[in-house]
Backbone bond lengths (Angstrom), bond angles and torsions (degrees), N, CA, C in turn:
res aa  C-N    CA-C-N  psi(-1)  N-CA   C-N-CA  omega(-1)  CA-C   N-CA-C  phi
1 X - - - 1.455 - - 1.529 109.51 -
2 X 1.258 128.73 141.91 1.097 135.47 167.53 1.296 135.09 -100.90
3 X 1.014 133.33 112.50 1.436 146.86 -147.27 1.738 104.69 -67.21
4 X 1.246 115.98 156.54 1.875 110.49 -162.37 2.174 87.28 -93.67
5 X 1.434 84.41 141.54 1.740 98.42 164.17 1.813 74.60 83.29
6 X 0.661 155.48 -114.63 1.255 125.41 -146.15 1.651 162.68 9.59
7 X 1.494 96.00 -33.52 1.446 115.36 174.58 1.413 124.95 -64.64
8 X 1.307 109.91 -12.06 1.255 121.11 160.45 1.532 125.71 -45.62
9 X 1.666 104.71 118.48 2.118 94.52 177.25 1.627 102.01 -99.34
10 X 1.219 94.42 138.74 1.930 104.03 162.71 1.073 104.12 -83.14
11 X 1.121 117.11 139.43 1.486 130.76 173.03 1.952 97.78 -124.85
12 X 1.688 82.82 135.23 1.733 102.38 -173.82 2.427 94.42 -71.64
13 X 0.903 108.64 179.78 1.128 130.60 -168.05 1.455 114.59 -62.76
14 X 1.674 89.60 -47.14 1.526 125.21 -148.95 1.917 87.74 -102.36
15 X 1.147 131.73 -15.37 1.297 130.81 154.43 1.411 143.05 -121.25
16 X 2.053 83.92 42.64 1.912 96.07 161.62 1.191 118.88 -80.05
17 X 1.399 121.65 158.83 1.158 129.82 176.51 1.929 88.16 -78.05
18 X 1.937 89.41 134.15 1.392 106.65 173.21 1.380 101.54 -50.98
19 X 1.487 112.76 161.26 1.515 111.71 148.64 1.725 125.48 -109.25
20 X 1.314 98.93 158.14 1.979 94.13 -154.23 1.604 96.61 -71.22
21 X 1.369 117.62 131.04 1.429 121.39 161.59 1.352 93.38 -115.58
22 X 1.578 103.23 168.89 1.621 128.50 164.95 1.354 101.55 -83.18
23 X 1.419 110.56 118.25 1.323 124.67 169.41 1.103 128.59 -100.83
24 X 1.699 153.46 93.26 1.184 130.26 -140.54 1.905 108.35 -89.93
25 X 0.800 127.60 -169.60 1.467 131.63 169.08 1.587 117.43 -88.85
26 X 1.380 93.44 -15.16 2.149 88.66 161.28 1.224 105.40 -106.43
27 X 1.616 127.36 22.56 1.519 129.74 170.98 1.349 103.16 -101.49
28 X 1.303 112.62 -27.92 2.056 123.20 -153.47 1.911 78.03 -85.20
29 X 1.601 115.23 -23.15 1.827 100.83 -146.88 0.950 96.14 -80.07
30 X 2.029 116.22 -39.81 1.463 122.99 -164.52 1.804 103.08 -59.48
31 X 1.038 99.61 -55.04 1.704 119.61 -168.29 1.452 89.81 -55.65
32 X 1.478 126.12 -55.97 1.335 99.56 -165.21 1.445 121.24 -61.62
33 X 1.686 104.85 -25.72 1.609 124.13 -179.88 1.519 106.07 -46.22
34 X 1.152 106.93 -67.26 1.626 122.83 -172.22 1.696 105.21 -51.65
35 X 1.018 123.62 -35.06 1.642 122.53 -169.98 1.572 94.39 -84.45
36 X 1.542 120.52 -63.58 1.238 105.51 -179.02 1.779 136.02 -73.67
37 X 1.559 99.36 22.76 1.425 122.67 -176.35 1.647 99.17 -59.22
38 X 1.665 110.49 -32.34 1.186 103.62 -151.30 1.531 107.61 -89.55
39 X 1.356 111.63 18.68 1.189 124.00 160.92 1.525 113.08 -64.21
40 X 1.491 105.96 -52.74 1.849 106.76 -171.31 1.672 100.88 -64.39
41 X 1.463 124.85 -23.88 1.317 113.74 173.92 1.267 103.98 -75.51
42 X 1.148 157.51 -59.12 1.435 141.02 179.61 1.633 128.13 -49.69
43 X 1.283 111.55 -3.96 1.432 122.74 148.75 1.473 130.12 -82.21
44 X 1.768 102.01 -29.68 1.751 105.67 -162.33 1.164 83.77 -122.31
45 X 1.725 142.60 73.15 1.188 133.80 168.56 1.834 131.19 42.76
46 X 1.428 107.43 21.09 1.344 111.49 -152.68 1.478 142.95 89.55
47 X 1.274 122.45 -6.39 1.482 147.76 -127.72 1.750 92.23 -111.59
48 X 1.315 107.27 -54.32 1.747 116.00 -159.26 2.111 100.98 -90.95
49 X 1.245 103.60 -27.03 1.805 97.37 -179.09 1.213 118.55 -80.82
50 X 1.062 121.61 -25.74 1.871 113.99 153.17 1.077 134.47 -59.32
51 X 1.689 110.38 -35.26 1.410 136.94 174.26 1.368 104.46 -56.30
52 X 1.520 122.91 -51.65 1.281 134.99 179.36 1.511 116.05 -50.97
53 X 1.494 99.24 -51.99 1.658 104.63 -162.68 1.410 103.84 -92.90
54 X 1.788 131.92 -18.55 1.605 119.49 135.17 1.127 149.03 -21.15
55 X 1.568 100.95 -52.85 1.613 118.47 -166.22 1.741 69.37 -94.69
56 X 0.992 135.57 -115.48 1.562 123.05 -143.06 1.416 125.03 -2.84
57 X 1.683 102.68 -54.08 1.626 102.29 177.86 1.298 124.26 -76.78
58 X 1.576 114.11 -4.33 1.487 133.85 163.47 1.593 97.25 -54.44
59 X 1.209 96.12 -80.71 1.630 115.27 -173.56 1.334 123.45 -43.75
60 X 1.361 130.17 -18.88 1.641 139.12 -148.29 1.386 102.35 -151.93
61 X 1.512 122.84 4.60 1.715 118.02 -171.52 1.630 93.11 -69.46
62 X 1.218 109.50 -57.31 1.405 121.97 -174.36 1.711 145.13 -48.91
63 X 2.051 80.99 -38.55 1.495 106.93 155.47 1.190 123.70 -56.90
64 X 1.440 101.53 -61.14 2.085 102.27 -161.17 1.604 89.65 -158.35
65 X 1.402 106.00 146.20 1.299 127.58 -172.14 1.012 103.84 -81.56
66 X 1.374 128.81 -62.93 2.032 137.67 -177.43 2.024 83.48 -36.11
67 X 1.323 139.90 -79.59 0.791 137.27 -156.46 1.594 109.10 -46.08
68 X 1.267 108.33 -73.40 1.425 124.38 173.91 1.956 112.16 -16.96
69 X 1.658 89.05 -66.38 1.596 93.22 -175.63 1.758 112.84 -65.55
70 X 1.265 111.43 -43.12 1.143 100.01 171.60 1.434 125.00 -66.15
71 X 1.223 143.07 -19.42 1.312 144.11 -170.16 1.552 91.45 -98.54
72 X 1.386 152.31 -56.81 1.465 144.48 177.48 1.754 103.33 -58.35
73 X 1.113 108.85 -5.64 1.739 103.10 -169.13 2.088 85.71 -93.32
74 X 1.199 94.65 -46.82 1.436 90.88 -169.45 1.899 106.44 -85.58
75 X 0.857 114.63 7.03 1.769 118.72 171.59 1.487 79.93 -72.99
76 X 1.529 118.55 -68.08 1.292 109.58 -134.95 1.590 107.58 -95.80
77 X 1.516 108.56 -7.73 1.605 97.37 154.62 1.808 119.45 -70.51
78 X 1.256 86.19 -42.18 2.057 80.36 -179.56 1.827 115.01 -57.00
79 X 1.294 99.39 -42.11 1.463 113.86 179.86 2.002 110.72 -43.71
80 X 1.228 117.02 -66.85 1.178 138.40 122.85 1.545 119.09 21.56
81 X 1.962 93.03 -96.10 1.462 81.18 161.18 1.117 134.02 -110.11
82 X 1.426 128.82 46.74 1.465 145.73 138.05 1.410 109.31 -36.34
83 X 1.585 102.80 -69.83 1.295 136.59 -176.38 1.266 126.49 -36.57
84 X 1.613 115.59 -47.21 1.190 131.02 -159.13 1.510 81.41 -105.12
85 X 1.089 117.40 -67.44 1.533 103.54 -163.58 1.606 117.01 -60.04
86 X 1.557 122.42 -16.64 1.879 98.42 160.64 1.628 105.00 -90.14
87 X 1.272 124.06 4.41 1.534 105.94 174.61 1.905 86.53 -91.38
88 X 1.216 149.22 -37.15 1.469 125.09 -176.26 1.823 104.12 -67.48
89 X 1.237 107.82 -50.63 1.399 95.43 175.13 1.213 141.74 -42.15
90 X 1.511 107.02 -38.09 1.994 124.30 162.64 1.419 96.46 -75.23
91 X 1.738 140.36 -14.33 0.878 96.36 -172.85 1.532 103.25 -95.00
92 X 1.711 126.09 -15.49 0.759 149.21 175.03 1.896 107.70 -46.20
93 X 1.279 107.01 -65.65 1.399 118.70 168.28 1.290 127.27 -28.05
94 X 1.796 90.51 -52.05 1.766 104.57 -168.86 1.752 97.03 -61.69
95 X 1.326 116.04 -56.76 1.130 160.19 -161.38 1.787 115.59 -33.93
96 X 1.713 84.20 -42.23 1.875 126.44 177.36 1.414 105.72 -62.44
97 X 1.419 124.80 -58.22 1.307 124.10 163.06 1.892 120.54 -21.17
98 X 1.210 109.19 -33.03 1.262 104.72 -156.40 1.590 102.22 -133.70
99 X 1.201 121.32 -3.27 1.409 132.39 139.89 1.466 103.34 119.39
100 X 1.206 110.48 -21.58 1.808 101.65 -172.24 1.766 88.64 -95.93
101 X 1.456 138.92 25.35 1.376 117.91 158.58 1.615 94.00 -70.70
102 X 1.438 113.85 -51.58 1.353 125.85 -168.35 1.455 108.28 -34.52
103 X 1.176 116.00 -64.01 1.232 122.80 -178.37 1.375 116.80 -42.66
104 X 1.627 123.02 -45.21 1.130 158.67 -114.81 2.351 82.77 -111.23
105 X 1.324 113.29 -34.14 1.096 103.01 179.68 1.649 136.93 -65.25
106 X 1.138 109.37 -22.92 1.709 105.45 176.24 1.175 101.46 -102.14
107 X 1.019 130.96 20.26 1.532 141.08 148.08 1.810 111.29 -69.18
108 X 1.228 100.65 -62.19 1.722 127.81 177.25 1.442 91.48 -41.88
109 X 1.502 114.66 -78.74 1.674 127.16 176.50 1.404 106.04 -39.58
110 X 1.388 130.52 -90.06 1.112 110.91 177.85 1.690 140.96 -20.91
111 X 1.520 118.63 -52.88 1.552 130.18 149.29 1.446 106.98 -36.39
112 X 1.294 121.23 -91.05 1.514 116.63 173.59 1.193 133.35 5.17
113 X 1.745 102.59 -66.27 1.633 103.64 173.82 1.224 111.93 -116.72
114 X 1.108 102.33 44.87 1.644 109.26 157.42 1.256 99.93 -99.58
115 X 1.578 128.05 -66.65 1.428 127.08 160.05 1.546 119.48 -37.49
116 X 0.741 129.90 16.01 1.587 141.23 -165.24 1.429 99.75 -134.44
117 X 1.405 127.82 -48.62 1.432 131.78 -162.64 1.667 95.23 -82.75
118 X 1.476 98.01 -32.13 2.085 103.72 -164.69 1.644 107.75 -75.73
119 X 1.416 92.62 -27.79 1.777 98.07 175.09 1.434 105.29 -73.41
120 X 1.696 127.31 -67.49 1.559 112.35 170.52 1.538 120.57 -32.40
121 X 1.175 114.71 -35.07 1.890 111.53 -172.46 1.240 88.85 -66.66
122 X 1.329 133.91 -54.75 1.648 131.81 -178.23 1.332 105.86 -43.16
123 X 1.536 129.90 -26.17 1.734 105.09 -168.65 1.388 75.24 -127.75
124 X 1.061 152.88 -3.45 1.692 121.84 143.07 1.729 118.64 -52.59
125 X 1.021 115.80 -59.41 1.128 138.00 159.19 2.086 117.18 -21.48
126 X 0.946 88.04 -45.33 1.810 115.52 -174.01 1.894 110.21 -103.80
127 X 1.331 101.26 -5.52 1.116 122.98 174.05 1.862 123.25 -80.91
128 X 1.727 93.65 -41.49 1.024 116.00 -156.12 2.208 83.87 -99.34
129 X 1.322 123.57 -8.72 1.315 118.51 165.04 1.167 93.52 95.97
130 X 1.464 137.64 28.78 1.525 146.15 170.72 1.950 105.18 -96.52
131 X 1.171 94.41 152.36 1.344 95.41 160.57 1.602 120.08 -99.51
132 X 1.332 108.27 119.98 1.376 117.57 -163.08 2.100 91.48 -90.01
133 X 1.378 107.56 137.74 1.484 116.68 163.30 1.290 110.86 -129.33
134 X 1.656 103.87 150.83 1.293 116.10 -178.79 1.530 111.73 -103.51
135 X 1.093 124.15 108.27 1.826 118.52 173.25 1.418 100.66 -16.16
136 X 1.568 110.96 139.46 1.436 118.22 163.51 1.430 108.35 56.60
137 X 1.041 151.49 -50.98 1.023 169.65 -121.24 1.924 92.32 -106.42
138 X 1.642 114.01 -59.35 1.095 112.55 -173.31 1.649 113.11 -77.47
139 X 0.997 114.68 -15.02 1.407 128.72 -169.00 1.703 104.86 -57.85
140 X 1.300 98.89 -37.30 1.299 134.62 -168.51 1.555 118.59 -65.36
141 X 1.552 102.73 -75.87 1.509 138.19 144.74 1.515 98.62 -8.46
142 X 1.684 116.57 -88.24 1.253 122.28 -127.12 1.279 102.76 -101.69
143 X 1.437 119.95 16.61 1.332 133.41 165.10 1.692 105.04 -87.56
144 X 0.907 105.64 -8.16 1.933 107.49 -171.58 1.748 108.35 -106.12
């Protein structure tokens, strides 16, 4: 039996339905810019795709918010996995010595561009004039 007033669902923060804004097509470009920033980090060791998706939300905090949140959402996912991915790589390294780092590498690769593939879904996603969120990440964001 189910108890009365109950039927009610909670919904966590991080799984409201967006609400519809006007998004223009130099909002979808910035946003897409900032997500696929993290392309220039997978060339420069990580170093240049934060840089990217900084200066955007530098540049655009002021303009438009959709931009803003999405470009600080993706600073601080790349930042993130900057992080994690040279601490698996040293650990990977250390790891080599003793033979299962070896093993331990298309694992590394695989991770890599998975975080690589999850950031493009973010500016496909932002492409299509949606608001793209990052677990935890937005919780964060959309309090500011």
């Amino acid at each position: 039996m189910e108890a009365k007033g109950t039927s009610e669902e909670v919904k966590a923060p991080s799984q409201e339905v967006p609400e519809k804004i006007e998004i223009t097509s130099d909002e979808r470009t910035w946003a897409i810019l900032a997500h696929v920033s993290i392309l220039l980090g997978a060339i420069t060791a990580g170093l240049l795709g934060p840089v990217g998706a900084f200066v955007i939300w530098l540049v655009k905090k002021e303009e438009s918010n959709y931009v803003a949140k999405q470009a600080l959402q993706s600073l601080i996912y790349q930042i993130v996995v900057v992080m994690l991915s040279w601490i698996m790589w040293v650990a990977i390294g250390v790891l080599s010595a003793v033979v299962i780092g070896i093993c331990l590498i298309p694992l590394g690769i695989v991770l890599n561009l998975a975080a690589i593939g999850y950031s493009c879904y973010a500016a496909y996603v932002c492409s299509l004039g949606q608001e793209f969120r990052y677990p935890i990440i937005w919780d964060m964001v959309a309090t500011k």
